[in-house]
N, CA, C and O atoms as a Tinker XYZ file with bonds, in Angstrom:
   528  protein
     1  N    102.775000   89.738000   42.004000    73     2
     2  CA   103.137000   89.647000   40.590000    64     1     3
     3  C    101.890000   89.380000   39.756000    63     2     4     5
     4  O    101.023000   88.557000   40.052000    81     3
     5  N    101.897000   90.308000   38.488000    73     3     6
     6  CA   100.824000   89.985000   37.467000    64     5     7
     7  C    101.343000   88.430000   36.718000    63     6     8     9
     8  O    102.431000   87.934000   36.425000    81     7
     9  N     99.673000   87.948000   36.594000    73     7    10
    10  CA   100.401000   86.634000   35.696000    64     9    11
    11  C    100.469000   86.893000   34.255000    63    10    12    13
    12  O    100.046000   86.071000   33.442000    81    11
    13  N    101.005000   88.042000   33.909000    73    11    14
    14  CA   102.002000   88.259000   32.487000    64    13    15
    15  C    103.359000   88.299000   32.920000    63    14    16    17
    16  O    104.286000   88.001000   32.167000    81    15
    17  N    103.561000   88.759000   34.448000    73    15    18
    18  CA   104.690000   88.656000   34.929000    64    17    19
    19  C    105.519000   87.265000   35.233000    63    18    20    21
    20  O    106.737000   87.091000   35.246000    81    19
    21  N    104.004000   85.949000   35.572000    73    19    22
    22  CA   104.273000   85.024000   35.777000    64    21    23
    23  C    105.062000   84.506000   34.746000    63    22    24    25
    24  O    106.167000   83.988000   34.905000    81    23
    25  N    104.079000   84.754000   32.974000    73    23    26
    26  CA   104.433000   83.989000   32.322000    64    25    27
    27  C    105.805000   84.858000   31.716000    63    26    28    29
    28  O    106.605000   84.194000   31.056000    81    27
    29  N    105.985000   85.786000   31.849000    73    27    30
    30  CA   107.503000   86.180000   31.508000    64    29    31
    31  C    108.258000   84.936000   31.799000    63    30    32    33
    32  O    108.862000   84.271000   30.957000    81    31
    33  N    108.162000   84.666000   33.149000    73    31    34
    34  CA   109.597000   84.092000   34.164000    64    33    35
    35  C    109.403000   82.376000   33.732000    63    34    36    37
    36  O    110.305000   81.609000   34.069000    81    35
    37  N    108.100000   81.794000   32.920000    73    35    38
    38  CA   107.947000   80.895000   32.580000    64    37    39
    39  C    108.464000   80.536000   31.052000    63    38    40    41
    40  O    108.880000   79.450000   30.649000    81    39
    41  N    108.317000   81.737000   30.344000    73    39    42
    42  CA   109.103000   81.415000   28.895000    64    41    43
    43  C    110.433000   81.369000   29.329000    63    42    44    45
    44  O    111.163000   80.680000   28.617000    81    43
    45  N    111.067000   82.021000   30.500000    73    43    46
    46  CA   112.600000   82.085000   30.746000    64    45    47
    47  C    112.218000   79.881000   31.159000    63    46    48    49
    48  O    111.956000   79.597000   29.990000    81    47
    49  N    112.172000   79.454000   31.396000    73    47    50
    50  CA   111.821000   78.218000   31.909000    64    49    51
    51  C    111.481000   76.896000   30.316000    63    50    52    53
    52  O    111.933000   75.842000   29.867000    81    51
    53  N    110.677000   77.660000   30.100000    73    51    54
    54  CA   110.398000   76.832000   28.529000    64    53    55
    55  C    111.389000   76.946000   27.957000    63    54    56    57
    56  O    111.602000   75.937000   27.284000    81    55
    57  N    112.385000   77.919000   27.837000    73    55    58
    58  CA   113.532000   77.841000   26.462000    64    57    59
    59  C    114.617000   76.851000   27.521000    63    58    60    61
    60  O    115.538000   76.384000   26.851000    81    59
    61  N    114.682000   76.448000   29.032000    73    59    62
    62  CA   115.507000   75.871000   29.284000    64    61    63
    63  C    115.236000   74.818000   29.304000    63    62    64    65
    64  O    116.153000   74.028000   29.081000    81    63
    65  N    113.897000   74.277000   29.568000    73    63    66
    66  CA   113.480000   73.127000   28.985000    64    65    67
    67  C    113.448000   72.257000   28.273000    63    66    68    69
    68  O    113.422000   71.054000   28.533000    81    67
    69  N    113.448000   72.957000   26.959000    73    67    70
    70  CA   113.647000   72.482000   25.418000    64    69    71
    71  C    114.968000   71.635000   25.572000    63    70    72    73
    72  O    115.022000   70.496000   25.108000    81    71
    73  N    116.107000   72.252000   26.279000    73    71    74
    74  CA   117.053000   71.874000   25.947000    64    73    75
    75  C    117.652000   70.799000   26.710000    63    74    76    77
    76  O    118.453000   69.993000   26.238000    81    75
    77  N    117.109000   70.819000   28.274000    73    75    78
    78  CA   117.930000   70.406000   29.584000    64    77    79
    79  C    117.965000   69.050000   29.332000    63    78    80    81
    80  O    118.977000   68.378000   29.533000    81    79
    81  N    116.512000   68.422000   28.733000    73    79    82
    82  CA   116.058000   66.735000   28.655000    64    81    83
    83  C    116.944000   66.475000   28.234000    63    82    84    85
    84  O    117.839000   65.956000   28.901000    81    83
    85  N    117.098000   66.839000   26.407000    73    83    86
    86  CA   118.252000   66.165000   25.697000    64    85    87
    87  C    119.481000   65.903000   25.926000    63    86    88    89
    88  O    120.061000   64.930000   25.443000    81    87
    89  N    120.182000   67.040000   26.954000    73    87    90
    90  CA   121.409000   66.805000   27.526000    64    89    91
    91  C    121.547000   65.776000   28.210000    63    90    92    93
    92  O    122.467000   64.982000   28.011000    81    91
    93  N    120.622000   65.624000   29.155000    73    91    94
    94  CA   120.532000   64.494000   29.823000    64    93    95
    95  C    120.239000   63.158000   29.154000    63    94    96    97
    96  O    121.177000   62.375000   29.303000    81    95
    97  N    119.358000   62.736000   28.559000    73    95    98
    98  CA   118.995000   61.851000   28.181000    64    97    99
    99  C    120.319000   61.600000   26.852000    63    98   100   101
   100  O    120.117000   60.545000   26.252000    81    99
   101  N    121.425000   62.288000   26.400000    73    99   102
   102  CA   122.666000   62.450000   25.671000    64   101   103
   103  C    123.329000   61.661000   26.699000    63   102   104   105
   104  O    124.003000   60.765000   26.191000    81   103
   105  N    123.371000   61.684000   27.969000    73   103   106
   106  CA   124.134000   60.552000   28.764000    64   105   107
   107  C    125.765000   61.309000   28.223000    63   106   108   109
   108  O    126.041000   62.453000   27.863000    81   107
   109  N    126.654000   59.976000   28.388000    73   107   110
   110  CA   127.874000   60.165000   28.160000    64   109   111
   111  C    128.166000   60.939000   26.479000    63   110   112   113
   112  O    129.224000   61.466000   26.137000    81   111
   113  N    127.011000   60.823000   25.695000    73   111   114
   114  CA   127.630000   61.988000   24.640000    64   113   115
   115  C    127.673000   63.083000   24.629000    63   114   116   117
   116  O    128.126000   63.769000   23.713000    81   115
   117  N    127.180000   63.487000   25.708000    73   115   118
   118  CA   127.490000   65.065000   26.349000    64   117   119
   119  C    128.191000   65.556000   27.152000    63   118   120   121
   120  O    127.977000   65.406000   28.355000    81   119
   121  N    129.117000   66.206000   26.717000    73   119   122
   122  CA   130.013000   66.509000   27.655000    64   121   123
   123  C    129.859000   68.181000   27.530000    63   122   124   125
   124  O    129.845000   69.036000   26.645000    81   123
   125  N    129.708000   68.048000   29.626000    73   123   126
   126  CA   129.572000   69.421000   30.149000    64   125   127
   127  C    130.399000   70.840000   29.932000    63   126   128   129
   128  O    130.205000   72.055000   29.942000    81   127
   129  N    131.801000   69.548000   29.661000    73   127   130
   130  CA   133.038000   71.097000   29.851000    64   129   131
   131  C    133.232000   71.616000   28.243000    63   130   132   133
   132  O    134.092000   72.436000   27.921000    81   131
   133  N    132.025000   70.824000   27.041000    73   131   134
   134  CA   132.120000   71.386000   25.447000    64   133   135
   135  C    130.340000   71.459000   25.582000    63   134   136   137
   136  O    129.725000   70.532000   25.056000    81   135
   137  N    129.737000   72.292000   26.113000    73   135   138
   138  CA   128.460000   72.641000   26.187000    64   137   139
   139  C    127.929000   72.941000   24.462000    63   138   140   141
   140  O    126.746000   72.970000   24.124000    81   139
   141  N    128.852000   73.100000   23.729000    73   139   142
   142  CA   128.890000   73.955000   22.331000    64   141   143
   143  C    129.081000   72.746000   21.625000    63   142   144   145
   144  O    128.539000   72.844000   20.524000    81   143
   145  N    129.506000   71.880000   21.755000    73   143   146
   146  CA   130.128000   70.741000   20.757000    64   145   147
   147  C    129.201000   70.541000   19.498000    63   146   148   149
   148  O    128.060000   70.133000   19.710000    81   147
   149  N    129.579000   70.782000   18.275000    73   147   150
   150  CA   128.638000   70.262000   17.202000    64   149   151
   151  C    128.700000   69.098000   16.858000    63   150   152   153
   152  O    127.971000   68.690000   15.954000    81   151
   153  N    129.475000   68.386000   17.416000    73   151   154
   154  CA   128.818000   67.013000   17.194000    64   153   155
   155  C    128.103000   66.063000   18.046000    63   154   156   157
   156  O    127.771000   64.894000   17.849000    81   155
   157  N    127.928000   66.944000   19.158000    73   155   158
   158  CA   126.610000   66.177000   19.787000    64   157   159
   159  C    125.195000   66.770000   19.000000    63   158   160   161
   160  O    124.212000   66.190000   19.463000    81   159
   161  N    124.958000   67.419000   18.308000    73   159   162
   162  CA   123.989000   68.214000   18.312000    64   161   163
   163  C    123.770000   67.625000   16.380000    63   162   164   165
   164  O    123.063000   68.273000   15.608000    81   163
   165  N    124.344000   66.655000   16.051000    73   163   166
   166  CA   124.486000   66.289000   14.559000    64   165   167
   167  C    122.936000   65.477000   14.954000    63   166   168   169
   168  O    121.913000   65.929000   14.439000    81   167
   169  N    122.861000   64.385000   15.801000    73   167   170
   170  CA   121.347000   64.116000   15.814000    64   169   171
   171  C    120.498000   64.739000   15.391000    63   170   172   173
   172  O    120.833000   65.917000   15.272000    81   171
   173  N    119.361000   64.504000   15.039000    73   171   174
   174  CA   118.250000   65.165000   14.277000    64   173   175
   175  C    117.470000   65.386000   15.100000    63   174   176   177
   176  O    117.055000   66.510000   14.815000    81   175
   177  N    116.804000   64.939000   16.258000    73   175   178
   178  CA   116.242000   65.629000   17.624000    64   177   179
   179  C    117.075000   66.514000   18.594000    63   178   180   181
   180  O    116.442000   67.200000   19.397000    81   179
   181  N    118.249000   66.558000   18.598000    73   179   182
   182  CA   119.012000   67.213000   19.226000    64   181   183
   183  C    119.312000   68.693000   18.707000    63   182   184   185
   184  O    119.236000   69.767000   19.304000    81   183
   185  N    119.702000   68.373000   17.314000    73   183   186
   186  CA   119.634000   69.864000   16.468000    64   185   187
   187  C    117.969000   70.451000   16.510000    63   186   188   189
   188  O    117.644000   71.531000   16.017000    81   187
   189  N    117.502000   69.989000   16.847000    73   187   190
   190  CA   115.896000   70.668000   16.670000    64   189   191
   191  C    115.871000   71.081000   18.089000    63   190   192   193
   192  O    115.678000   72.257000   18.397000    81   191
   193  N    116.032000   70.286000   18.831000    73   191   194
   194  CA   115.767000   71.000000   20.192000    64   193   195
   195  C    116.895000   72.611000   21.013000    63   194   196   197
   196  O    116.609000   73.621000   21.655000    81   195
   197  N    118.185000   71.980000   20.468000    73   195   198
   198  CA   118.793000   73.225000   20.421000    64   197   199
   199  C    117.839000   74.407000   19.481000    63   198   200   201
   200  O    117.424000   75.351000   20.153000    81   199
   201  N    117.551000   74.409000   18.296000    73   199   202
   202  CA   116.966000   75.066000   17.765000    64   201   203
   203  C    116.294000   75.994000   18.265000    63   202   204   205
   204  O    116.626000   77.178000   18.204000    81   203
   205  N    114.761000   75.347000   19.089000    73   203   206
   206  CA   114.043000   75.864000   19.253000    64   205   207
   207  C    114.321000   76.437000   20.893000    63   206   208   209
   208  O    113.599000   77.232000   21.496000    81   207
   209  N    115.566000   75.794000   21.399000    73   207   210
   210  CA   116.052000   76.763000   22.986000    64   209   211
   211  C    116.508000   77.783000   22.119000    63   210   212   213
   212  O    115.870000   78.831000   22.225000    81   211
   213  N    117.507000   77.780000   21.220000    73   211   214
   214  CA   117.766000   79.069000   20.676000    64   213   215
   215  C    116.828000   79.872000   20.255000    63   214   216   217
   216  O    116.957000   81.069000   20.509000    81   215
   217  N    115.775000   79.456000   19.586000    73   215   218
   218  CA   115.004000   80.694000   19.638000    64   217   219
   219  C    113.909000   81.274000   20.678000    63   218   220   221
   220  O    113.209000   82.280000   20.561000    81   219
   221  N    113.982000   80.251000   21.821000    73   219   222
   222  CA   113.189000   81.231000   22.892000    64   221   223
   223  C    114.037000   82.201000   23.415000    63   222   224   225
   224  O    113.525000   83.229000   23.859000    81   223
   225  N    115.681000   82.005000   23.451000    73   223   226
   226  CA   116.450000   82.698000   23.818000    64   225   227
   227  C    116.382000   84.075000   22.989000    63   226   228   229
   228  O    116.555000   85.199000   23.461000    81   227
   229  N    116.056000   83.704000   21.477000    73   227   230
   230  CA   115.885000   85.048000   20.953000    64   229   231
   231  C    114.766000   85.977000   20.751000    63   230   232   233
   232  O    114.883000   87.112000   20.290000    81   231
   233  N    113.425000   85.290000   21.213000    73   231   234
   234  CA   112.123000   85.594000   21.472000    64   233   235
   235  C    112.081000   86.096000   22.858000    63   234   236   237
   236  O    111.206000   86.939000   23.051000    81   235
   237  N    112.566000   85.889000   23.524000    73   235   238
   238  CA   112.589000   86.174000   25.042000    64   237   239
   239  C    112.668000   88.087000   25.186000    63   238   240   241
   240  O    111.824000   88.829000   25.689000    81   239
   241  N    113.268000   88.251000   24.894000    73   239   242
   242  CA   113.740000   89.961000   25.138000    64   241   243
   243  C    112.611000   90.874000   24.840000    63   242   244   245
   244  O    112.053000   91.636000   25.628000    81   243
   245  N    112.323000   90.657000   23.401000    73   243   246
   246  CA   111.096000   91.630000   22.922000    64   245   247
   247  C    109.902000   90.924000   24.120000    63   246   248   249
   248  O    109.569000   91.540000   25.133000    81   247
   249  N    109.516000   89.920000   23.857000    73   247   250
   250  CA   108.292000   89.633000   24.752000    64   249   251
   251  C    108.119000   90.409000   26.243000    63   250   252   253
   252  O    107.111000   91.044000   26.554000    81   251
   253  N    109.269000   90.237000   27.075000    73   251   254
   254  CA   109.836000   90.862000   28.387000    64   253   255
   255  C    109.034000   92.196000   28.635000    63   254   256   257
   256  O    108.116000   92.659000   29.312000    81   255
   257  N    110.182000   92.604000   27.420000    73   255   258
   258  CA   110.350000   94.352000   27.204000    64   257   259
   259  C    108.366000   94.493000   27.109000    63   258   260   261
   260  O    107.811000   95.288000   27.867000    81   259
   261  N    107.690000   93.801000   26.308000    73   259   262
   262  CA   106.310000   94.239000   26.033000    64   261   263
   263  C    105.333000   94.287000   27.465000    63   262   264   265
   264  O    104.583000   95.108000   27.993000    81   263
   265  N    105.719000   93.174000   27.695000    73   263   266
   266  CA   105.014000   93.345000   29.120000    64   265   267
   267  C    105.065000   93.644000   29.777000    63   266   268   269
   268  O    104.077000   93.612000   30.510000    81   267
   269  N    106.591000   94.414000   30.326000    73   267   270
   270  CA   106.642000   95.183000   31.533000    64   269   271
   271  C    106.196000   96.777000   30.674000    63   270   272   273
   272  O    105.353000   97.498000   31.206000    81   271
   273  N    106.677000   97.086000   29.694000    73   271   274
   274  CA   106.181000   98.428000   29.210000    64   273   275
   275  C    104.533000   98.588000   28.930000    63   274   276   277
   276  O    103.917000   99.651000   28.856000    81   275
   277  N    104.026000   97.305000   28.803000    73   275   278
   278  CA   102.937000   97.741000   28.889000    64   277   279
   279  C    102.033000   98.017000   30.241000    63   278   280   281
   280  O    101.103000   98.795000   30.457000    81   279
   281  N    102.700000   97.059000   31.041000    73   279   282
   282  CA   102.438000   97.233000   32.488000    64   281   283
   283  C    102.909000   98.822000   32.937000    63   282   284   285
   284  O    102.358000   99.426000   33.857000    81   283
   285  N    103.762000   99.249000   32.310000    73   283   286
   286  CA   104.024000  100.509000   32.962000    64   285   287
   287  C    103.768000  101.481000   32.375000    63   286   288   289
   288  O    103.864000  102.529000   33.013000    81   287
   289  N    103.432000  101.540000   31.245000    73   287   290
   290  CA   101.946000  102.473000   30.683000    64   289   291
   291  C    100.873000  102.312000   30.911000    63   290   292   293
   292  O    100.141000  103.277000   30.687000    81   291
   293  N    100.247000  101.067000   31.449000    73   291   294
   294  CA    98.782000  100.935000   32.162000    64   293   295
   295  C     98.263000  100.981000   31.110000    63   294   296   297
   296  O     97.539000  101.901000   30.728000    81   295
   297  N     98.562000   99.981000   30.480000    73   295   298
   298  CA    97.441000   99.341000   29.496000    64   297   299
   299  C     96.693000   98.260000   30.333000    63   298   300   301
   300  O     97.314000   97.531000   31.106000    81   299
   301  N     95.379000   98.175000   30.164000    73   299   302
   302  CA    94.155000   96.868000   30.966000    64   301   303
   303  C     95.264000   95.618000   30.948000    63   302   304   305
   304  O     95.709000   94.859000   30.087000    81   303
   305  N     95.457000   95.823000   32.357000    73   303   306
   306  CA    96.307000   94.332000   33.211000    64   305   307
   307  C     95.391000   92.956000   32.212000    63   306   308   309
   308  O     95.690000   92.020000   31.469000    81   307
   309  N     94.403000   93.467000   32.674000    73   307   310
   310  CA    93.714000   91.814000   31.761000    64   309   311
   311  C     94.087000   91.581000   30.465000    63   310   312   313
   312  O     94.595000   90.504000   30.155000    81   311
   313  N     93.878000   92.560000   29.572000    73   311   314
   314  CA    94.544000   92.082000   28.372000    64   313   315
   315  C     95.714000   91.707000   28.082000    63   314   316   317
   316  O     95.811000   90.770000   27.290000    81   315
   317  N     96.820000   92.257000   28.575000    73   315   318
   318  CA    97.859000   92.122000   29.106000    64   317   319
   319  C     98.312000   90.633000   29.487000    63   318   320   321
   320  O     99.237000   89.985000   28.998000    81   319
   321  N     97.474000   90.293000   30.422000    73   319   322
   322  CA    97.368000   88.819000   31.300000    64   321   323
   323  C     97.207000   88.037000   29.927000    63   322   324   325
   324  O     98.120000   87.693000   29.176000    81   323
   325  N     95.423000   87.771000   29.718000    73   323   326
   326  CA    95.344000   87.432000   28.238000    64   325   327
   327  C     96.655000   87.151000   27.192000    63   326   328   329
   328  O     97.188000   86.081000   26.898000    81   327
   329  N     96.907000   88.283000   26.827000    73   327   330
   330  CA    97.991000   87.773000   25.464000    64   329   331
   331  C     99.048000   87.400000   25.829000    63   330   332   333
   332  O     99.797000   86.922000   24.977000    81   331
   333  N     99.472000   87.478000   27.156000    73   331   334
   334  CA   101.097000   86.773000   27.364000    64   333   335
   335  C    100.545000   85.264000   27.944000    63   334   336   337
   336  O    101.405000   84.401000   27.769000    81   335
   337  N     99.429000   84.805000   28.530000    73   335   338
   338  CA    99.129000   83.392000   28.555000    64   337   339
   339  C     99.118000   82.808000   26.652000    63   338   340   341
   340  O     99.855000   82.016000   26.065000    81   339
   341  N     97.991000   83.594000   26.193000    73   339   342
   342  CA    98.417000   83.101000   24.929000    64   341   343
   343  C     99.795000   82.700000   24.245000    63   342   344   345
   344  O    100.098000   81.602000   23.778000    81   343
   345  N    100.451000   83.704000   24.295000    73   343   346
   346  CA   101.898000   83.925000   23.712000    64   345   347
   347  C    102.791000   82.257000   24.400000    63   346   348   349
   348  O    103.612000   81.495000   23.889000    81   347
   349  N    102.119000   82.285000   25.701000    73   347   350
   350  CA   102.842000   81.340000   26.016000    64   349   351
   351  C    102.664000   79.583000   25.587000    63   350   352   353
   352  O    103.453000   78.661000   25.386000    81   351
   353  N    101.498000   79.710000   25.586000    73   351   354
   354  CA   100.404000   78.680000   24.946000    64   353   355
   355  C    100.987000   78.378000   23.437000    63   354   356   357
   356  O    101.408000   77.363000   22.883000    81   355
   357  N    100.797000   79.848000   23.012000    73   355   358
   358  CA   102.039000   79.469000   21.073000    64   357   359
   359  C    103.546000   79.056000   21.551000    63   358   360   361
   360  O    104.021000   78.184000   20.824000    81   359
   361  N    104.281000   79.421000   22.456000    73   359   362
   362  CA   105.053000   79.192000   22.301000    64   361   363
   363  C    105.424000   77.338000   22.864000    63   362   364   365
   364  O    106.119000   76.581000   22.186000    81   363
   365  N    104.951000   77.050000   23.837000    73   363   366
   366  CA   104.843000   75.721000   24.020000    64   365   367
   367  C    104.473000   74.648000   22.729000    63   366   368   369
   368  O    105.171000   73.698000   22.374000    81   367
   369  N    103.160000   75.088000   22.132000    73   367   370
   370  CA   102.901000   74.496000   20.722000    64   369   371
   371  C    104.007000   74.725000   19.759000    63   370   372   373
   372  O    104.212000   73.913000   18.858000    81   371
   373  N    104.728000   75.789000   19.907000    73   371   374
   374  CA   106.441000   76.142000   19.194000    64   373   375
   375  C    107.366000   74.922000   19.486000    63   374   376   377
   376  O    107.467000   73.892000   18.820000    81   375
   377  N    107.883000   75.198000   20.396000    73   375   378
   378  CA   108.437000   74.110000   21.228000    64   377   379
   379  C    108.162000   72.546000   20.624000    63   378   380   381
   380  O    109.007000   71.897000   20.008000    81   379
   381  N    106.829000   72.108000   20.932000    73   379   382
   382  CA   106.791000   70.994000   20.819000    64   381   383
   383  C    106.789000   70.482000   19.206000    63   382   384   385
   384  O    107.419000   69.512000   18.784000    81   383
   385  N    105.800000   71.506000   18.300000    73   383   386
   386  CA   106.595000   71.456000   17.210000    64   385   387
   387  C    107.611000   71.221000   16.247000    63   386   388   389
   388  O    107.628000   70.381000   15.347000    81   387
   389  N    108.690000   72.313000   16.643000    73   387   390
   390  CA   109.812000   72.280000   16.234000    64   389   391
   391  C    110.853000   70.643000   16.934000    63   390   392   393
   392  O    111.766000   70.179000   16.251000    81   391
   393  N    110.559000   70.165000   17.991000    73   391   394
   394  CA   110.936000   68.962000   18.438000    64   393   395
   395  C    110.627000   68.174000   17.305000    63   394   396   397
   396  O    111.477000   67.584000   16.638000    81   395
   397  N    109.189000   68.162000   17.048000    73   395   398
   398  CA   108.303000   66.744000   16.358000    64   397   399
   399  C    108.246000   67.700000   14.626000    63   398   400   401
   400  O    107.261000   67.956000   13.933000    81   399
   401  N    109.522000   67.983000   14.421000    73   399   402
   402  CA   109.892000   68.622000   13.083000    64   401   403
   403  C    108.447000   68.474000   11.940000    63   402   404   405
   404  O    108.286000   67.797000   10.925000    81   403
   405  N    107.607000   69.394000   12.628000    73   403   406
   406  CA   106.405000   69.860000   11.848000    64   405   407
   407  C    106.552000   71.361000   11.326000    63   406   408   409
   408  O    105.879000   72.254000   11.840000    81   407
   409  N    107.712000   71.688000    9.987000    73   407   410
   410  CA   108.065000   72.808000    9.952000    64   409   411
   411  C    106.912000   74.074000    9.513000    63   410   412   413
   412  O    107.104000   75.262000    9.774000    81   411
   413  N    106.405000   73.851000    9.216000    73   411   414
   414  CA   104.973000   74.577000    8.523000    64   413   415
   415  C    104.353000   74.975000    9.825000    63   414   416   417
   416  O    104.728000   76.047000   10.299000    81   415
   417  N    103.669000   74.438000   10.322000    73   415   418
   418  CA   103.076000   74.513000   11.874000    64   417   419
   419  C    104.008000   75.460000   12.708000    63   418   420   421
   420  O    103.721000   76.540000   13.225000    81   419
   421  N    105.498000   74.607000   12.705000    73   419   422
   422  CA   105.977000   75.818000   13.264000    64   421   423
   423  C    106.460000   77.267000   13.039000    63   422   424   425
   424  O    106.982000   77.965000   13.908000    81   423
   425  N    106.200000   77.661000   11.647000    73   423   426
   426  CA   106.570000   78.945000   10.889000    64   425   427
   427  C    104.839000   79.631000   11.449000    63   426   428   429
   428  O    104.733000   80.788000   11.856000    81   427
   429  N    103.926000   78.901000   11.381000    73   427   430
   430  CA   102.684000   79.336000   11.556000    64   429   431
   431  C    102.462000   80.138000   12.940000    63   430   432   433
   432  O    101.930000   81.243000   13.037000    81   431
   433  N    103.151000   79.091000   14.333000    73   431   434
   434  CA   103.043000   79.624000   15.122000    64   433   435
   435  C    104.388000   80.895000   15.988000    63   434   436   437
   436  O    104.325000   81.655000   16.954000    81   435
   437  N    105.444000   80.543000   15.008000    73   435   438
   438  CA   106.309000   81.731000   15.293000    64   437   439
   439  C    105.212000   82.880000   14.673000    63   438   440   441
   440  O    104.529000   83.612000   15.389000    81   439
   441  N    105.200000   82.878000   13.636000    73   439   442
   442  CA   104.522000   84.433000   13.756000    64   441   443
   443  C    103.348000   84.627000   13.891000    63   442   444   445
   444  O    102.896000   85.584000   13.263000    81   443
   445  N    102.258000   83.701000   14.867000    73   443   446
   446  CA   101.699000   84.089000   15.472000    64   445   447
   447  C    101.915000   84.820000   16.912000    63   446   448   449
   448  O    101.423000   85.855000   17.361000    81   447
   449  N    102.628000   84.098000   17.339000    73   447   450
   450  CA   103.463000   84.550000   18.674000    64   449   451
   451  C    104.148000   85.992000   18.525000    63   450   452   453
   452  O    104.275000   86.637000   19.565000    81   451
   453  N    104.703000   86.683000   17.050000    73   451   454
   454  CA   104.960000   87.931000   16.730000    64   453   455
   455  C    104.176000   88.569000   16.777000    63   454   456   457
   456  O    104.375000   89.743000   17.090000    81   455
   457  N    102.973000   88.124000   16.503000    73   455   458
   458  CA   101.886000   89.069000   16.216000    64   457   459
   459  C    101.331000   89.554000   17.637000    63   458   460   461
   460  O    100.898000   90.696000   17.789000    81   459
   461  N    101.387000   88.300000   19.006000    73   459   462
   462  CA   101.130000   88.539000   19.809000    64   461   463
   463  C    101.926000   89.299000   20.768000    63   462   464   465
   464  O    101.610000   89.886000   21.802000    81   463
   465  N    103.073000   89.135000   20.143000    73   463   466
   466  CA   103.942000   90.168000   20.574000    64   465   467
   467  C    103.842000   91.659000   20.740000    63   466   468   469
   468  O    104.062000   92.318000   21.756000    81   467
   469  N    103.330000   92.211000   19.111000    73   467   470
   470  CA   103.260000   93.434000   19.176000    64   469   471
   471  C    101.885000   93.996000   19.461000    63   470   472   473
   472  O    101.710000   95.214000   19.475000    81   471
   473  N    100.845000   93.083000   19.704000    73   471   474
   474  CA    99.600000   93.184000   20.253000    64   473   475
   475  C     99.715000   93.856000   21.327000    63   474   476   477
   476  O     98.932000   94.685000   21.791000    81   475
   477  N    101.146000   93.333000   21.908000    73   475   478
   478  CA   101.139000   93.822000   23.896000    64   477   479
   479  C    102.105000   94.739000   23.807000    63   478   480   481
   480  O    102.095000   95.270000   24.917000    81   479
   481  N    103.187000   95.406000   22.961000    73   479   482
   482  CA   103.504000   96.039000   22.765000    64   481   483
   483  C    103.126000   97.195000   22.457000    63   482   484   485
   484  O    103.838000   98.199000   22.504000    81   483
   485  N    101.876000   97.145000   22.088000    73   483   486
   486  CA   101.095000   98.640000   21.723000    64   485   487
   487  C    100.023000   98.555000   21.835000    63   486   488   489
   488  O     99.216000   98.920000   20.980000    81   487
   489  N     99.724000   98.022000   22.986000    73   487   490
   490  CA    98.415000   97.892000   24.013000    64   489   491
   491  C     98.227000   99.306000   24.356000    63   490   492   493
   492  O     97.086000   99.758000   24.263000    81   491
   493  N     99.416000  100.256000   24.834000    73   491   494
   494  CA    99.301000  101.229000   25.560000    64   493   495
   495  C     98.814000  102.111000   24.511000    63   494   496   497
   496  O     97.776000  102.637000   24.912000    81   495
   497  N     99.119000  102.500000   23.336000    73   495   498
   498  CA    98.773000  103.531000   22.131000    64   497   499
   499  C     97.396000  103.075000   21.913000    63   498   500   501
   500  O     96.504000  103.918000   21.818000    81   499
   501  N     96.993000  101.134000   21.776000    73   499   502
   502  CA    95.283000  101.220000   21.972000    64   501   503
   503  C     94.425000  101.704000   22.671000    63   502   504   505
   504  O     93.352000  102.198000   22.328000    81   503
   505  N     94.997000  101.544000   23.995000    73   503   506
   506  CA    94.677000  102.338000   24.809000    64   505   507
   507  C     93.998000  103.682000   25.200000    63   506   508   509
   508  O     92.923000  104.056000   25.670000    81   507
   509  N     95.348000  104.299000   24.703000    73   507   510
   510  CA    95.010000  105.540000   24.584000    64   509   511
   511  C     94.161000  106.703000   23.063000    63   510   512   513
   512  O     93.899000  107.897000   22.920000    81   511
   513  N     94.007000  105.308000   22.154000    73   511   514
   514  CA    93.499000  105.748000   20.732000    64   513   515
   515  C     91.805000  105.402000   21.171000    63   514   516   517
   516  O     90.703000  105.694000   20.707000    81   515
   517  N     92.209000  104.790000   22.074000    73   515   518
   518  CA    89.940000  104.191000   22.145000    64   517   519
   519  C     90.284000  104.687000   23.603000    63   518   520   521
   520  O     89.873000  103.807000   24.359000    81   519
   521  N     90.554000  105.167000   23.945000    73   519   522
   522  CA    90.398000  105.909000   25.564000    64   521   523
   523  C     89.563000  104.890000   26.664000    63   522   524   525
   524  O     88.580000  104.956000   27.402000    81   523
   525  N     90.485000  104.032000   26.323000    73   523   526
   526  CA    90.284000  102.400000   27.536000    64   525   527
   527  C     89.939000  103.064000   28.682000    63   526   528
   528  O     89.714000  102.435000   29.716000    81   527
């Protein structure tokens, strides 16, 4: 496995992260069989941390899709490697962010992480425009 492949299977890991502590550390105000309940989630660290699992959940797909398509157009594995460690690097600083409700910071690094998104997304057309 390439380690863009690694860090694919690691953002799948970070968005479960975000969330798993709080459940736990929710003790008896969480209950398993209302996983959805909005009123566990009325806390103000709790709604943030759902938050930001929800949006790795929704960041997750495009990122995926970029790196295996770019892997399978043979765009330079290294760069490749490169921007999905990055990507992952923003997204952890996302993460911890959006926890420690620094909203600015974290608008900064969501769309940096977009940007790095479509960096690897059309690695392969750079590619082939500078004849890598």
């Amino acid at each position: 496995m390439t380690v863009a492949e690694w860090c694919v299977f690691l953002c799948v890991m970070l968005y479960l992260v975000s969330i798993v502590p709080i459940k736990w550390i929710g003790g008896r105000a969480y209950d398993n069989s209302r996983p959805r309940d909005a009123a566990f989630y009325q806390d103000a660290i709790r709604a943030r941390a759902l938050g930001a699992h929800q949006n790795g959940i929704e960041t997750f797909p495009f990122f995926a899709f970029a790196v295996l398509l770019a892997e399978f157009r043979a765009a330079p594995q290294n760069l490749i490697n490169e921007l999905a460690v990055l990507f992952l690097i923003v997204r952890i600083a996302y993460v911890l962010t959006y926890i420690g409700n620094r909203p600015r910071l974290r608008s900064i690094l969501w769309n940096l992480g977009m940007i790095i998104n479509v960096a690897i997304f059309f690695l392969p057309l750079i590619r082939r425009l500078l004849a890598v």
